[in-house]
C-alpha positions in Angstrom: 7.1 3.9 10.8 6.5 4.8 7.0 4.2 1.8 7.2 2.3 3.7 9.7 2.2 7.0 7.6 1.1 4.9 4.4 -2.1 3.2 6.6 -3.4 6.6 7.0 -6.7 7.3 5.9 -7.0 8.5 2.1 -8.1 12.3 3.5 -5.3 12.6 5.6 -3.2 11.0 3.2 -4.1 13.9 0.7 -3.1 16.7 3.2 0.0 15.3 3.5 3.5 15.0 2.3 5.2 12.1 3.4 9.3 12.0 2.5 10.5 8.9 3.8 14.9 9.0 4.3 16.9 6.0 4.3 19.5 5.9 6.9 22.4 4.6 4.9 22.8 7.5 2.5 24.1 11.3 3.2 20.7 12.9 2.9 19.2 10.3 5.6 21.6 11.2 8.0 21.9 14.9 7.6 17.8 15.3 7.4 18.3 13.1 10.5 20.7 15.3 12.3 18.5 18.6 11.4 15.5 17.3 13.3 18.1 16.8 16.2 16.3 12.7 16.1 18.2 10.5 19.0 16.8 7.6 17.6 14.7 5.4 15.3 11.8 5.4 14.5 10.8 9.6 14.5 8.1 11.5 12.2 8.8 15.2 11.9 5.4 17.5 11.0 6.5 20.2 9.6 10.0 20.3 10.8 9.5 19.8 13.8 10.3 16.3 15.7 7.0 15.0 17.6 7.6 11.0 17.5 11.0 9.9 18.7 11.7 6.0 19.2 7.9 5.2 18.9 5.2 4.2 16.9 2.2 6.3 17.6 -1.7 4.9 17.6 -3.2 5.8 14.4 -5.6 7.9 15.9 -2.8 10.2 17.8 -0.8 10.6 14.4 -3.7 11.6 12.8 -4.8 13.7 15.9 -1.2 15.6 15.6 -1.4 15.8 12.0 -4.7 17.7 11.4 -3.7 20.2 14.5 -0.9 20.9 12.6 -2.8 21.2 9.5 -5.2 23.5 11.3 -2.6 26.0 12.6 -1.5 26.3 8.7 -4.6 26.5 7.7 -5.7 29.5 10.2 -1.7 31.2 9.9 -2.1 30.8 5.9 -5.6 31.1 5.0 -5.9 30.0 1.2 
């Protein structure tokens, strides 16, 4: 999954902030447990869980990531 995230375009890439938990410390599990995540692999955007036990197509990731960035953008205007 943070393969995925990494193969994004560069200008999604800079609209992002990827944070990448491993599973075998404390803060893995309790980041994993916040997001209420079943299973592996997930991507949270902003908080929230969207991809649960899959690996979305590039083009949906990015499709859900600029929505999101969108919404922020038009809730928070700069």
């Amino acid at each position: 999954m943070a393969e995925s995230v990494k193969a994004l375009p560069e200008e999604i890439q800079q609209i992002i902030e990827a944070k990448e938990w491993d599973m075998r410390t404390r803060e893995g599990i309790k980041r994993f447990q916040e997001l209420k995540a079943r299973s592996l692999p997930s991507i949270a955007l902003n908080n929230q869980l969207v991809y649960e036990a899959i690996i979305p197509p590039q083009e949906e990731l990015i499709a859900a990531i600029l929505e999101r960035f969108e919404q922020e953008e038009r809730e928070c205007p700069k």
